[in-house]
FIRORO-97137 format. One record per residue (C-alpha): residue number from 0; x, y, z; residue in one letter. Coordinates in nm, 3 decimals. Layout:
! FIRORO-97137
<bamar nuvo="NUM" east="X" north="Y" up="Z" rolum="a"/>
...
***
This chain:
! FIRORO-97137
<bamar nuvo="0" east="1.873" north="0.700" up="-0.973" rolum="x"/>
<bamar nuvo="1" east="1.733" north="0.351" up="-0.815" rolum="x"/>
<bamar nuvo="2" east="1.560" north="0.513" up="-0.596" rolum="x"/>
<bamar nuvo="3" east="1.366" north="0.653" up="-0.917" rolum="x"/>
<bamar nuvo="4" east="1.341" north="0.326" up="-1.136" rolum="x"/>
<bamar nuvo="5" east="1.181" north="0.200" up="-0.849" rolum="x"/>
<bamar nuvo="6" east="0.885" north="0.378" up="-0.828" rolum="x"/>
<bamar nuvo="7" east="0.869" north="0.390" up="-1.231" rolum="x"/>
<bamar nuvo="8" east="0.987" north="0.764" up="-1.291" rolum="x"/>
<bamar nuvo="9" east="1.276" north="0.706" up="-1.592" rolum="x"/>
<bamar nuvo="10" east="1.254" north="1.043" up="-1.679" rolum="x"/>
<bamar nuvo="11" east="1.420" north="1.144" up="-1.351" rolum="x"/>
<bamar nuvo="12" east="1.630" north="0.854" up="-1.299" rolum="x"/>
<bamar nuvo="13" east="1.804" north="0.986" up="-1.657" rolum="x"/>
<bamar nuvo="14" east="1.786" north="1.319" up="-1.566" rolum="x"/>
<bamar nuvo="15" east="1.989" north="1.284" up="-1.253" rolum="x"/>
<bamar nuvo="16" east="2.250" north="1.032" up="-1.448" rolum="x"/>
<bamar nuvo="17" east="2.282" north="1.345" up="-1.695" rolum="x"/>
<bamar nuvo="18" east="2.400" north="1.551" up="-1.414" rolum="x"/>
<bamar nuvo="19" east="2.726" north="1.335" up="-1.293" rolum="x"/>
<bamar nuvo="20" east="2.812" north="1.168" up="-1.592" rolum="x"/>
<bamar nuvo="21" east="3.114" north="1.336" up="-1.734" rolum="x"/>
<bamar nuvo="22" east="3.044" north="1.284" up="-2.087" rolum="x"/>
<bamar nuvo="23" east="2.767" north="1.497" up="-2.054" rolum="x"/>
<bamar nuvo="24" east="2.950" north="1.770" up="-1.868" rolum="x"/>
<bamar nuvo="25" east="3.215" north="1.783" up="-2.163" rolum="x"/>
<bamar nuvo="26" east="3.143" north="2.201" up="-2.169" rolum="x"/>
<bamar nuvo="27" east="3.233" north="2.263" up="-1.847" rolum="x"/>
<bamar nuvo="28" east="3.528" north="2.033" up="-1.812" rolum="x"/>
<bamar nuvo="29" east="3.735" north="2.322" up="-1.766" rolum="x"/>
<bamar nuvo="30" east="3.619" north="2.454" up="-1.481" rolum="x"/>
<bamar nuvo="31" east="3.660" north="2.134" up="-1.300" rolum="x"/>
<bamar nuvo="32" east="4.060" north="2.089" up="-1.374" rolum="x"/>
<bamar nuvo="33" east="4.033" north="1.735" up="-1.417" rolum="x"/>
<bamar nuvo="34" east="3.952" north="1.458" up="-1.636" rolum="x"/>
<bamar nuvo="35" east="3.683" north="1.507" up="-1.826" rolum="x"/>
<bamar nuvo="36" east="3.613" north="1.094" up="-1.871" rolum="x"/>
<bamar nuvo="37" east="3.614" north="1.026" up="-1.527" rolum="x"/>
<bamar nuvo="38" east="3.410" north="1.042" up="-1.201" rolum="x"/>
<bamar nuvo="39" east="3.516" north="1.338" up="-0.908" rolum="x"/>
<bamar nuvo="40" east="3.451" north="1.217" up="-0.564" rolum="x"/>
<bamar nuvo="41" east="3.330" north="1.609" up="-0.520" rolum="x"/>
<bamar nuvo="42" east="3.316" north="1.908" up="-0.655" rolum="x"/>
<bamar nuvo="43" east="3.367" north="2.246" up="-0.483" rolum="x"/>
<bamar nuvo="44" east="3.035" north="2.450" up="-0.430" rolum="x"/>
<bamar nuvo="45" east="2.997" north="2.844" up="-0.449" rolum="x"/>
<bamar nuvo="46" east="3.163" north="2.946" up="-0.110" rolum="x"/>
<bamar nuvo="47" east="3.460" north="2.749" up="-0.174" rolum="x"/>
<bamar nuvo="48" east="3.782" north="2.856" up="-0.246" rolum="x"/>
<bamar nuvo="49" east="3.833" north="2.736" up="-0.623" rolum="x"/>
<bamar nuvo="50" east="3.421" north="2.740" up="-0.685" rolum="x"/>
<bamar nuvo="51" east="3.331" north="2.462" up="-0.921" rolum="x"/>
<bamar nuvo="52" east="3.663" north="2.229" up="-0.928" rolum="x"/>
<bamar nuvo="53" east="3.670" north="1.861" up="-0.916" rolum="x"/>
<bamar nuvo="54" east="3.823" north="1.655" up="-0.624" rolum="x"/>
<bamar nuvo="55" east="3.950" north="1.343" up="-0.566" rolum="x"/>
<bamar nuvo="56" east="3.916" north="1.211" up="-0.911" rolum="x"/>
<bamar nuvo="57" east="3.995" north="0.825" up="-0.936" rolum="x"/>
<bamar nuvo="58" east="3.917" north="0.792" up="-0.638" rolum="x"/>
<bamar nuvo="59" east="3.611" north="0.722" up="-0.592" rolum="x"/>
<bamar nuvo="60" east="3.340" north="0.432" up="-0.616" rolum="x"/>
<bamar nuvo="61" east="3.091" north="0.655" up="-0.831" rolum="x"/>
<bamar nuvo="62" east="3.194" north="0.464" up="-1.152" rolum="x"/>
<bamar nuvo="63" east="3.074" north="0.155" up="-1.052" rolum="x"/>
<bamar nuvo="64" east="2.801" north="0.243" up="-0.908" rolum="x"/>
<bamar nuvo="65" east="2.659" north="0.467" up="-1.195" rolum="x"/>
<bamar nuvo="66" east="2.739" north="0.184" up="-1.378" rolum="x"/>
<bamar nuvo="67" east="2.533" north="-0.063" up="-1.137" rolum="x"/>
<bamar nuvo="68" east="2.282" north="0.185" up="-1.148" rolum="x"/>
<bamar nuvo="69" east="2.212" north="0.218" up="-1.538" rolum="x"/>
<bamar nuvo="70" east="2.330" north="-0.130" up="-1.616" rolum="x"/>
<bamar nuvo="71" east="2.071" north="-0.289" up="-1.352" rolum="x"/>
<bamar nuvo="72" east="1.775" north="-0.052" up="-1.284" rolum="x"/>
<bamar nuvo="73" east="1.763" north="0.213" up="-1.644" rolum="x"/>
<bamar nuvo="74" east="1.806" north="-0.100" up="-1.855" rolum="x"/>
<bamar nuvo="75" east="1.708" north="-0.327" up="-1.581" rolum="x"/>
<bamar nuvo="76" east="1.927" north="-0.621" up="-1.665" rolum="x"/>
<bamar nuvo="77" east="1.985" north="-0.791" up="-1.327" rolum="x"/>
<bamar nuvo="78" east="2.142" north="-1.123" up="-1.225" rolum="x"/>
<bamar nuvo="79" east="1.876" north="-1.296" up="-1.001" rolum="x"/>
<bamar nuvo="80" east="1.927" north="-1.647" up="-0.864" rolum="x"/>
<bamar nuvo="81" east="1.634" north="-1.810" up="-1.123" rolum="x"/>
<bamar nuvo="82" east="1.793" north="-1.617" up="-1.373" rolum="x"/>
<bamar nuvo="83" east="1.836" north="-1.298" up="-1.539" rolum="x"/>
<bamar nuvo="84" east="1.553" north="-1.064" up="-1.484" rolum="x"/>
<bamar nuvo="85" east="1.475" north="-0.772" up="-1.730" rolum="x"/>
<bamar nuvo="86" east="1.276" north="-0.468" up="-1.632" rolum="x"/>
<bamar nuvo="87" east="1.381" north="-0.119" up="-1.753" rolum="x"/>
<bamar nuvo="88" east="1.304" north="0.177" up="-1.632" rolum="x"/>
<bamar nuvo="89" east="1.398" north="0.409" up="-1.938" rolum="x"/>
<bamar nuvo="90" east="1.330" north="0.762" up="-2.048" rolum="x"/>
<bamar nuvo="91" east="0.976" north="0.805" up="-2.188" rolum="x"/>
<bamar nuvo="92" east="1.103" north="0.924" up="-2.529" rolum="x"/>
<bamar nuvo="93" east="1.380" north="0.642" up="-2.536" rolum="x"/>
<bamar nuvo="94" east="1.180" north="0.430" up="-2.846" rolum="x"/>
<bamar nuvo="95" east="1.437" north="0.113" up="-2.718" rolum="x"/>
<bamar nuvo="96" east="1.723" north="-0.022" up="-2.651" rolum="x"/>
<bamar nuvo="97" east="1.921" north="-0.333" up="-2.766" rolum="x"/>
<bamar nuvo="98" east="2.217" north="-0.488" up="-2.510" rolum="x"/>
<bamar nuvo="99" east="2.424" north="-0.806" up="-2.522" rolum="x"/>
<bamar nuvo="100" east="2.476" north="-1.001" up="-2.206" rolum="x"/>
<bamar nuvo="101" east="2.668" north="-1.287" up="-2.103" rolum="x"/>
<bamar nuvo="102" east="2.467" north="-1.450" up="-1.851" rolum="x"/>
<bamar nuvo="103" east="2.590" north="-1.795" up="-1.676" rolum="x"/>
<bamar nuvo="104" east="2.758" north="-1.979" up="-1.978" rolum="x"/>
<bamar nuvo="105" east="2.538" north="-1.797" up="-2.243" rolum="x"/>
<bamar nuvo="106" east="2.503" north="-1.489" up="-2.431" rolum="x"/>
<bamar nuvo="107" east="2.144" north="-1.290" up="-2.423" rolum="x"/>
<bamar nuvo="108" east="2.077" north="-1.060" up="-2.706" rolum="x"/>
<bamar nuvo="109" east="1.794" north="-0.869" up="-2.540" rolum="x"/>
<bamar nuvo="110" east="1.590" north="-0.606" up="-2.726" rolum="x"/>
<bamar nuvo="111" east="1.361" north="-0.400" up="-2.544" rolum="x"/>
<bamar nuvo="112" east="1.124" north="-0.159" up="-2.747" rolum="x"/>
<bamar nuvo="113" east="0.905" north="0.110" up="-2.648" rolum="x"/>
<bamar nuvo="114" east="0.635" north="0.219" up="-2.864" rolum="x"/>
<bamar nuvo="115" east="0.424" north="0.389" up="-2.637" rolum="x"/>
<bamar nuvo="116" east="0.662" north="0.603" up="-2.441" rolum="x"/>
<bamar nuvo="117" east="0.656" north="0.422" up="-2.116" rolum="x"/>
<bamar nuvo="118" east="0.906" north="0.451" up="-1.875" rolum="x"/>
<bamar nuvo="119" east="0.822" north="0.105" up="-1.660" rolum="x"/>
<bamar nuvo="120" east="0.650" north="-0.169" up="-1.767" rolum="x"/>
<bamar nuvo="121" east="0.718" north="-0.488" up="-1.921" rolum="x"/>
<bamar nuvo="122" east="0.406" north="-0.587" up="-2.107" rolum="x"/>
<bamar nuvo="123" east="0.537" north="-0.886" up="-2.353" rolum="x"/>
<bamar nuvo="124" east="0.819" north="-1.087" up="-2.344" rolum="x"/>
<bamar nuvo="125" east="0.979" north="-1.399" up="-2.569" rolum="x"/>
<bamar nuvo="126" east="1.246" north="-1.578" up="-2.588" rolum="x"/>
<bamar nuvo="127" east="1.424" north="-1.703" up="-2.893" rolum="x"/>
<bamar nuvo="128" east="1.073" north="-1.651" up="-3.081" rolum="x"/>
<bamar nuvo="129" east="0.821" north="-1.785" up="-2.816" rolum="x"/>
<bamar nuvo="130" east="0.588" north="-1.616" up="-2.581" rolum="x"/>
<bamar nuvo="131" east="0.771" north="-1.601" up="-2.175" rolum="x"/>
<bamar nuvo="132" east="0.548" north="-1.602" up="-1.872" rolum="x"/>
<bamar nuvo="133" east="0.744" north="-1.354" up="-1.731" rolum="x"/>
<bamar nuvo="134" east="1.032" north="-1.080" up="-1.702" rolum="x"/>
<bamar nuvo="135" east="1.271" north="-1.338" up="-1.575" rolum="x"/>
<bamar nuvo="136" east="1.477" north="-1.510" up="-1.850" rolum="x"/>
<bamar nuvo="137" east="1.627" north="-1.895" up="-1.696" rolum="x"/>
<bamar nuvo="138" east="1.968" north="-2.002" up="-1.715" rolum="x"/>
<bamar nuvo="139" east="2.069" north="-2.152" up="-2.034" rolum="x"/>
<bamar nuvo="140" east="2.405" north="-2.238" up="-1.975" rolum="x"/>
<bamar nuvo="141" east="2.438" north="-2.393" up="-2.270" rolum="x"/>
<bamar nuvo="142" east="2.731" north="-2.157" up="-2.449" rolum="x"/>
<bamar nuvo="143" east="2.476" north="-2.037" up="-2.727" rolum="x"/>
<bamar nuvo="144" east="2.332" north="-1.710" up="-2.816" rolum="x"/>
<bamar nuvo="145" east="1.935" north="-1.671" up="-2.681" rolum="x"/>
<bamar nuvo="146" east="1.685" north="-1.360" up="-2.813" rolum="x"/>
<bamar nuvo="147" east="1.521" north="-1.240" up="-2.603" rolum="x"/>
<bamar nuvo="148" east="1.227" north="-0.932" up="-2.685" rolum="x"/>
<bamar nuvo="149" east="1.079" north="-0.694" up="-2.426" rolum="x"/>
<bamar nuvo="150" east="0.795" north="-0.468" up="-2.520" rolum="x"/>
<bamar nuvo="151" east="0.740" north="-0.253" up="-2.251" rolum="x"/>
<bamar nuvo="152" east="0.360" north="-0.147" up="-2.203" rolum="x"/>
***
């Protein structure tokens, strides 16, 4: 999935979170025998014994790193040393996003909108209602809530 944001293809990055994440997989949660909320470290292919069930549920660092994964590269909120840098990689027919994020002693309510069904791209950016240089947002760390508006491009 970062492999995929990085070279600007959303569509696939999504596609391949829609495969492992168990919410989606909800209709064949059965088949699995376990949780259907949670991560399997495996599941059993064709030739195995019990085709198609779960292992090692819990137990596994898939979780967090599915949630690294869409948290930092799909909506590309990451923690940089300058600051926090925004640059999604989204679906194509995702029209936006809105996420909250509590960044160094602040709280960023970031809004990132899509009207031309990009994937990649950050074309204009501001911050509490003025124009920003760039994708990277600087530490406030001042306890107050900040705006900040993506339009991807």
């Amino acid at each position: 999935m970062i492999g995929e944001t990085v070279v600007g293809n959303g569509d696939r990055a999504w596609e391949y979170y829609r495969k492992i994440c168990p919410s989606y997989l909800e209709e064949i949660s059965d088949l699995h025998k376990t949780e259907p909320y949670v991560y399997a470290q495996m599941i059993a292919g064709k030739d195995a014994f019990k085709p198609g069930e779960a292992k090692n549920s819990w137990l596994t660092g898939t979780a967090s790193w599915n949630f690294y994964a869409i948290t930092q590269y799909i909506l590309g909120i990451r923690p940089d040393f300058d600051g926090l840098l925004i640059d999604p990689c989204i679906p194509s027919s995702w029209k936006g996003f809105e996420a909250t994020r509590k960044f160094r002693g602040a709280t960023y309510l970031i809004e990132v909108v899509n009207p031309d069904g990009k994937s990649k791209g950050v074309q204009k950016v501001t911050v509490d209602g003025k124009l920003h240089k760039s994708n990277l947002i600087p530490v406030f760390g001042d306890g107050k809530e900040h705006k900040v508006n993506i339009i991807l491009g």
